[in-house]
C-alpha positions as CSV (number, residue, x, y, z in Angstrom):
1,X,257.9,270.0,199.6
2,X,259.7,271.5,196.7
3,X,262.0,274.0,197.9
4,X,262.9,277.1,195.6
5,X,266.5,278.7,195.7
6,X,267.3,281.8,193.2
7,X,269.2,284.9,193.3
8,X,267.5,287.9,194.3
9,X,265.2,288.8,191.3
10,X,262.2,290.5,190.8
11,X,260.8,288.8,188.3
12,X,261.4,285.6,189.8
13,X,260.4,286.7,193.1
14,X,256.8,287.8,191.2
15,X,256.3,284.8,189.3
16,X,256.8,282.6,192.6
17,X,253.8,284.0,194.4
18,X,252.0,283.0,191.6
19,X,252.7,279.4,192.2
20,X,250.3,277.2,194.2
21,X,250.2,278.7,198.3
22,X,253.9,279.5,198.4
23,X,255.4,279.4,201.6
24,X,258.7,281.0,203.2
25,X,261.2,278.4,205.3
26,X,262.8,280.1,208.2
27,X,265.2,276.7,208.9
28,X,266.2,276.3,205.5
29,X,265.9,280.0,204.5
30,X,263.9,279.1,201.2
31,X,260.1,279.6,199.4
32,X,258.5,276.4,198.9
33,X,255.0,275.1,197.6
34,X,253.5,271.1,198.2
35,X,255.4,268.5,196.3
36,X,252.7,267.4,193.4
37,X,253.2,266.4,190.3
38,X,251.1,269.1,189.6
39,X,253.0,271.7,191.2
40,X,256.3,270.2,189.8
41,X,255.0,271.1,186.3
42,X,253.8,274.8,187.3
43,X,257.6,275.2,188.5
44,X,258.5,274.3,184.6
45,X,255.8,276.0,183.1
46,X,256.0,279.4,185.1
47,X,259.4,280.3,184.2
48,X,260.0,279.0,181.0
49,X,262.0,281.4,179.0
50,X,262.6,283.9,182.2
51,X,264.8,280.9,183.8
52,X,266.4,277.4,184.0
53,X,265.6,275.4,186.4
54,X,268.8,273.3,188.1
55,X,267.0,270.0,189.6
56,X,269.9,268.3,191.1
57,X,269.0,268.5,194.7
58,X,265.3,267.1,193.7
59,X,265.6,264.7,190.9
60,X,267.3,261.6,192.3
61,X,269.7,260.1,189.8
62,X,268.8,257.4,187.5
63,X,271.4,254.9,186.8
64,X,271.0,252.5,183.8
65,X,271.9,249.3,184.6
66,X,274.0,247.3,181.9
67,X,275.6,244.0,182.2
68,X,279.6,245.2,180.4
69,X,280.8,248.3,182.0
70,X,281.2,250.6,179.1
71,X,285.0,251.9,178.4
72,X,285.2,255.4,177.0
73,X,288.5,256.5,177.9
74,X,290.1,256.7,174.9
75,X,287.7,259.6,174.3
76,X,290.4,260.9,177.5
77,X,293.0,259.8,175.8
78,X,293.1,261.1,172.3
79,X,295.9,263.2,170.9
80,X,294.6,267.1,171.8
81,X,294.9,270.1,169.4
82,X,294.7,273.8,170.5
83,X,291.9,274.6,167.7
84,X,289.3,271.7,168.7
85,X,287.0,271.9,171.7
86,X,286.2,268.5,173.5
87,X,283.2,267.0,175.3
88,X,283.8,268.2,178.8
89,X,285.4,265.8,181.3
90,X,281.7,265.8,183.0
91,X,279.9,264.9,180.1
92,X,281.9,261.5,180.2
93,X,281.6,261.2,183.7
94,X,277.8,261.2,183.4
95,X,277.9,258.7,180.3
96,X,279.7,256.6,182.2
97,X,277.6,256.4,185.6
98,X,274.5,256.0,183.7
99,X,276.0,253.1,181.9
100,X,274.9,254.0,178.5
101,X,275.6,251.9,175.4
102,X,279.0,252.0,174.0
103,X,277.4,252.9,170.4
104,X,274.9,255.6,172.5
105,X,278.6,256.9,173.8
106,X,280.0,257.3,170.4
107,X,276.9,259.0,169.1
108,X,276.0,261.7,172.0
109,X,280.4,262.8,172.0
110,X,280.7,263.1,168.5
111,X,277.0,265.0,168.0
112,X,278.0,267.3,170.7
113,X,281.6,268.1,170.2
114,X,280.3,269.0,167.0
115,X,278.0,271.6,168.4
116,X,280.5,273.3,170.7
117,X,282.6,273.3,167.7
118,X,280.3,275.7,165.8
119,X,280.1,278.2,168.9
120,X,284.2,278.3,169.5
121,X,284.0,281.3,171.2
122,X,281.4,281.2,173.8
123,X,281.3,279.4,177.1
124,X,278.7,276.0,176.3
125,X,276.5,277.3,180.0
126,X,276.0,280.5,178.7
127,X,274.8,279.3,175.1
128,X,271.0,280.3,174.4
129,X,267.5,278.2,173.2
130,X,268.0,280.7,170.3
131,X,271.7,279.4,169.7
132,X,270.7,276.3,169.5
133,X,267.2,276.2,167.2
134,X,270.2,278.1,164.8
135,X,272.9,274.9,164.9
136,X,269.6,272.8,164.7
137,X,268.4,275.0,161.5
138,X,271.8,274.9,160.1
139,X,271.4,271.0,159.9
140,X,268.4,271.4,158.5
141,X,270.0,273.4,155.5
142,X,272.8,270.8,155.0
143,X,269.9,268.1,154.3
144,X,270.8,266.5,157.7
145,X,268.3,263.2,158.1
146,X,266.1,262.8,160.5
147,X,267.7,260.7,162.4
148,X,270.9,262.8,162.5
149,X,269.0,265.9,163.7
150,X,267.1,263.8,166.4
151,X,270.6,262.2,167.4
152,X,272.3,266.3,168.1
153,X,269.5,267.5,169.9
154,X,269.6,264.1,172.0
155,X,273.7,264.9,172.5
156,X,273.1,268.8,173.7
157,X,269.6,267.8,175.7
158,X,272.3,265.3,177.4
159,X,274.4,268.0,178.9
160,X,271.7,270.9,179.7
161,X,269.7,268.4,181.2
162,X,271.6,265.2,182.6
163,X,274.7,267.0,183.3
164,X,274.2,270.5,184.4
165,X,270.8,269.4,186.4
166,X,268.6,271.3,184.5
167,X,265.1,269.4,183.1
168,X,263.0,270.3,180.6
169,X,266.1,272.7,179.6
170,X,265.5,272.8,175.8
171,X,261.6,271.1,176.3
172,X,260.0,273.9,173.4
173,X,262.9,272.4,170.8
174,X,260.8,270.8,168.3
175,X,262.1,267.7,166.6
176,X,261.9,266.7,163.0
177,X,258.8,264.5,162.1
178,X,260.0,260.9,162.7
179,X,260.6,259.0,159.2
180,X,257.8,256.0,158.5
181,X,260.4,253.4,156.5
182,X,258.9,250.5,155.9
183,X,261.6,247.4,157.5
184,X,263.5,245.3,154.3
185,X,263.2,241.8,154.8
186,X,264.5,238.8,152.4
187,X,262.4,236.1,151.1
188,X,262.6,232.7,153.6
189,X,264.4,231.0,150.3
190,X,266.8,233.2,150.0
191,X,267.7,233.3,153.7
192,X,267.6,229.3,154.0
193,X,270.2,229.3,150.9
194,X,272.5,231.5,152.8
195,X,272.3,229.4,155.7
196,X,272.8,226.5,153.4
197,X,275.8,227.5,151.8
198,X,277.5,228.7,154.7
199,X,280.1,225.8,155.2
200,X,281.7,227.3,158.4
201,X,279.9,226.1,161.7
202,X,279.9,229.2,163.6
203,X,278.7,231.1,160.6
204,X,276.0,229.1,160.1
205,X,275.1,229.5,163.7
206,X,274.9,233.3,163.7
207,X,273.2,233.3,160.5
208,X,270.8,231.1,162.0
209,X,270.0,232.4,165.3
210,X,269.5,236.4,163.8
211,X,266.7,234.9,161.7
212,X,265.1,232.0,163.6
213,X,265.7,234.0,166.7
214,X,264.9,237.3,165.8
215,X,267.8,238.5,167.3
216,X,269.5,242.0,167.4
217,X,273.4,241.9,166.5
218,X,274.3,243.2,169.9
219,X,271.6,240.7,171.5
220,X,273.4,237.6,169.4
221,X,277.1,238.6,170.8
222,X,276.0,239.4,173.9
223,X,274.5,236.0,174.5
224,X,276.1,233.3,177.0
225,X,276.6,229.7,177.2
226,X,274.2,230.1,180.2
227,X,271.4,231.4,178.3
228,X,270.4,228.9,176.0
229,X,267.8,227.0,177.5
230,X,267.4,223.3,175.4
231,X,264.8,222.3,177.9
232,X,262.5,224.7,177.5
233,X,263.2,225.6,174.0
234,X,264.0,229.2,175.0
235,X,267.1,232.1,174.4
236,X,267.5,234.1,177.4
237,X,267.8,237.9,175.8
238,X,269.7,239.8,178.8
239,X,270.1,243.4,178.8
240,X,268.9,244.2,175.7
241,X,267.3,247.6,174.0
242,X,266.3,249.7,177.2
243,X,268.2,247.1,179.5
244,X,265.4,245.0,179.9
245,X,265.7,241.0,179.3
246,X,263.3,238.5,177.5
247,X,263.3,235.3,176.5
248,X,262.5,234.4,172.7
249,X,262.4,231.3,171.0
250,X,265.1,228.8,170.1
251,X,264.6,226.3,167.1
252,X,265.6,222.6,167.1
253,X,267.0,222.7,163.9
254,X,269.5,225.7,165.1
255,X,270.3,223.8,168.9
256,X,271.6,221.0,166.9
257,X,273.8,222.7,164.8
258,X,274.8,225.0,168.1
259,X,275.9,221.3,169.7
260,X,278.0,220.9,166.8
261,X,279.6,224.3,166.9
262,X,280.4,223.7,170.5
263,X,281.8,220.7,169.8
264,X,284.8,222.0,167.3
265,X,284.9,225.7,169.2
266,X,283.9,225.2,172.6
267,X,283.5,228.2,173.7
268,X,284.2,229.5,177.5
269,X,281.8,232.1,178.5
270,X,280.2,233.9,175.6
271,X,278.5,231.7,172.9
272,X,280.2,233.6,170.2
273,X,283.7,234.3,170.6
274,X,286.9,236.2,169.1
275,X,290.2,234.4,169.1
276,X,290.7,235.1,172.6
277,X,288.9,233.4,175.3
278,X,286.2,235.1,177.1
279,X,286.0,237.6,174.9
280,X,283.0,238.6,172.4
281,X,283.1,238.1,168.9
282,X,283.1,241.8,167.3
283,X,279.9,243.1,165.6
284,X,282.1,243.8,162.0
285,X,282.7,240.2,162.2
286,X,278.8,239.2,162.4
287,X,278.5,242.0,159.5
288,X,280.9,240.1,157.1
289,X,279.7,237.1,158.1
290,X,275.9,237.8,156.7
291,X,277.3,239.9,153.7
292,X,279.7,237.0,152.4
293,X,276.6,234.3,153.0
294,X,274.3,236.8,150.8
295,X,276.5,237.0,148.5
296,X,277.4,232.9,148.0
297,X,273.6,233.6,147.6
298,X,273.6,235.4,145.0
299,X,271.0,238.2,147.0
300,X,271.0,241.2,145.0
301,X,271.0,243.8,147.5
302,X,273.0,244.9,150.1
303,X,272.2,242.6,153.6
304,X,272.5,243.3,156.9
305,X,272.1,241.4,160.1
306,X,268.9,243.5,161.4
307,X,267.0,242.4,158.1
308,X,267.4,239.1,159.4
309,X,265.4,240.1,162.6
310,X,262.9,242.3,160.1
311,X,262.1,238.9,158.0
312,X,261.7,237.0,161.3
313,X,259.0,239.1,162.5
314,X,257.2,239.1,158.5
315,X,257.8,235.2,157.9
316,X,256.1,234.9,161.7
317,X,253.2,237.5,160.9
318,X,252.5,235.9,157.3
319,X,252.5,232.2,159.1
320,X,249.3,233.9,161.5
321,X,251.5,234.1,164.6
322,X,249.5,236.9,166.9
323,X,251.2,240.5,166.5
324,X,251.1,240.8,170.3
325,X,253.6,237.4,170.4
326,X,255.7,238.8,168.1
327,X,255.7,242.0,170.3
328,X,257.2,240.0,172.8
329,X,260.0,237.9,170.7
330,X,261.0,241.3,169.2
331,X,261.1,243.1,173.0
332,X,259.3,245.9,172.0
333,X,257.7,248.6,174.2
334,X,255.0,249.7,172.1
335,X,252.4,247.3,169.8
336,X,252.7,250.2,167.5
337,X,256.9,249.5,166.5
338,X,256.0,245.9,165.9
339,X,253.0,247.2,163.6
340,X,254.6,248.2,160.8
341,X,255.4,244.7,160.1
342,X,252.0,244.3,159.0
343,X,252.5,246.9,155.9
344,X,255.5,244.3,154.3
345,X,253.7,240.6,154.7
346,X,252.9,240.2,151.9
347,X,251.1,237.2,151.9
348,X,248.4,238.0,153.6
349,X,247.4,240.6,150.6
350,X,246.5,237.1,148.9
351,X,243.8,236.8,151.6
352,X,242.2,239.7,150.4
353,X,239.1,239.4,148.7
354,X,239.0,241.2,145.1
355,X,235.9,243.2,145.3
356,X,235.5,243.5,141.6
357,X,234.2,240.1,141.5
């Protein structure tokens, strides 16, 4: 059953018997109405805009699993000024038990400190839908991307809905129409040159296994001894985007060179590591590393590591590997991210008949 609590209201009390065959609990001293999916979504829908809805006691929590525990205390820790508001203790709490990325941490604290920022005055429970679309709008008007926009209302839908228990709290806020770039990739030339005239062993490595792998920078430093696979030919991807694992493919070519690497470095638990055991190497490290091997290639533009994953999926989709396999390398939920690789190989324009002849 889904039990309903509220304080004595008459509005409230005449929208409930509109529900579904409402009901009154002597024992626990409630209304409630037959747990459906349904139902669940009448709840929402019947009192939108007349009042929120705290799910606590019925939504179980969710815990994301994740393979580092994440360490946000110096968010705790900073030096404190009287003329600043700070993301509530219980909005790190919450990060923090859900076990969201580090770089998902950063994001969601700064967006919403931000926001409470612009209201200094007023309590952030008692803030509006109306207060908000006007932050949101004020974005808007400062030329605020996309992205940006989408990444505050993910920070304040955080804390209305994760933390104070209340779902489908801001569900009417419309979000900016989602950007269609197309990916940048790098010719294969140019990326074989890079990998060619990168002299140092371990940079040649992570060069290598971003493109050949198709790997994401955090995937690539997250990576253990354990989960290279030279039997089977495979990379074991664990915890990656969404905190699911895959495997993707590992190229002769790169597991001799990774022998080699071990050889002069060996390494201790992470495949890539700083100057301290047992410890990752950092991801401005693997960002130098690609920028100083495109530019020994004389690559005129500026390269990052994800265009190495972008060209892997082209060079694959140009050489007729199946879009679906490439789904699967990539670890993508949806056919329809992977997609929009088709609109940059652009070899297979040449296949294209010219209908003028």
């Amino acid at each position: 059953m889904i039990g309903l609590q509220f304080y004595p209201d008459k509005v409230i009390h005449a929208l409930i018997k509109e529900l579904p065959n409402p009901r009154w609990s002597n024992e626990f001293g409630m209304v409630y109405i037959t747990n459906t999916k349904e139902n669940l979504g009448q709840v929402f829908e019947k009192f939108r805009g007349i009042a929120w809805i705290n799910g606590n006691s019925f939504f179980k929590e969710k815990v994301i699993r994740n393979n580092d525990p994440i360490d946000i205390n110096w968010y705790r820790n900073r030096p404190k000024t009287v003329s600043y508001r700070y993301v509530p203790e219980e909005y790190l709490t919450k990060l923090e038990l859900k076990r969201y990325a580090l770089n998902t941490c950063k994001t969601y604290i700064s967006q919403f400190e931000k926001f409470i920022n612009h209201y200094p005055d007023r309590q952030i429970h008692e803030l509006s839908e109306q207060e908000i679309r006007r932050y949101l709008q004020l974005l808007i008007q400062q030329k605020r991307s996309n992205s940006y926009i989408n990444q505050a209302i993910n920070s304040i839908k955080f804390y209305y809905e994760v933390v104070m228990g209340m779902p489908n709290r801001l569900y009417s806020i419309e979000r900016p129409r989602q950007e269609q770039k197309l990916p940048s990739i790098l010719a294969k030339q140019d990326i074989l040159r890079m990998i060619d005239l990168t002299k140092n062993i371990k940079h040649k490595c992570i060069i290598s296994l971003l493109y050949s792998s198709g790997l994401r920078r955090s995937e690539l430093l997250n990576l253990k001894l354990t989960d290279i696979d030279s039997t089977g030919m495979l990379i074991k991807v664990r915890y990656a985007k969404g905190n699911k694992d895959r495997y993707t493919v590992l190229n002769q070519a790169v597991l001799d060179t990774l022998r080699e690497y071990y050889k002069v470095y060996k390494p201790k638990l992470y495949l890539f590591e700083s100057n301290e055991a047992e410890r990752k190497y950092s991801t401005t490290s693997v960002l130098k590393v690609v920028h100083q091997a495109a530019k020994r290639a004389k690559i005129n533009q500026s390269v990052h590591p994800h265009m190495l994953r972008h060209s892997f999926a082209t060079h694959l989709l140009e050489e007729g590997v199946d879009l679906r396999y490439i789904q699967v390398l990539l670890g993508h939920n949806s056919s329809k991210t992977t997609e929009i690789y088709t609109h940059v190989a652009i070899k297979k324009f040449n296949n294209i008949k010219d209908l003028l002849i």
